[in-house]
N, C-alpha and C positions, 0 to 999 in steps of 0.2 A: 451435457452433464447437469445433473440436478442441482439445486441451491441444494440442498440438505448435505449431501457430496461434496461440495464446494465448503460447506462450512465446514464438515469434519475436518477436511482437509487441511483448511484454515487455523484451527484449533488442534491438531496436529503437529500444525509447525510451531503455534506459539508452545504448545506443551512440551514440543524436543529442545526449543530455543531455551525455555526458562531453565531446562535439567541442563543444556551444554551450560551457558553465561553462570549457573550455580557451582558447577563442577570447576567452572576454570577459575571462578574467583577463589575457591578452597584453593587448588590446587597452588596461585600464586601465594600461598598464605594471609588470603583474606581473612581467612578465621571461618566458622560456622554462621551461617546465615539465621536469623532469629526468623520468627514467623512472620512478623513483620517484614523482614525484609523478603522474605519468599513470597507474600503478598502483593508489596511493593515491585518487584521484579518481575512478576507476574502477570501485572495491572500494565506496566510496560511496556515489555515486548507483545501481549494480546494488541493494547491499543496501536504499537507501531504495524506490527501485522495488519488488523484489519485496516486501519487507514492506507497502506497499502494496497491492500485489497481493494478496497471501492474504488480507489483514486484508478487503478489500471483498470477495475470494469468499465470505469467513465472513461477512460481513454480510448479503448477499443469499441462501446457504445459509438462515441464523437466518431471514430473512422466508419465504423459501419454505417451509421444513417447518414453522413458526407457533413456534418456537422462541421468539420474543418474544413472541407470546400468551400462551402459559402461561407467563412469567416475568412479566406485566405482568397476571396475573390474580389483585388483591388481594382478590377475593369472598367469597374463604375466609377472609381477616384476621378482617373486619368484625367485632366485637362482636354476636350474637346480640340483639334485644331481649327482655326479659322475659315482653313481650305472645306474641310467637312462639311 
């Protein structure tokens, strides 16, 4: 899957997330969101999304190159026994 694909997609979700979290705060009688706040809200969910986003590419990045392997490899810690 392309980055260009991956971002729509990205941008996607923050655009369905800002129309649902706008709908529902009317709906509990928030009142109407000024454009500020639809910027605000906007600015929001984009940033929690992408951070999101990179944070899971970096996660499955780290598995795939064994990145966690060698940081989970306490072999070398180990105390030597004296017998050895």
């Amino acid at each position: 899957m392309g980055t260009a694909r991956q971002l729509l997609i990205v941008l996607a979700v923050a655009v369905v997330s800002t129309v649902a979290v706008g709908a529902a705060w009317m709906a509990i009688g928030g009142g109407t969101l000024p454009i500020h706040g639809w910027i605000a809200l906007s600015l929001g969910i984009a940033g929690t999304v992408a951070l999101t986003w990179v944070l899971m590419r970096l996660a499955f990045r780290s598995d795939r190159d064994g990145w966690d392997a060698r940081a989970d490899d306490t072999s070398d810690l180990m105390p030597k026994s004296p017998e050895a």
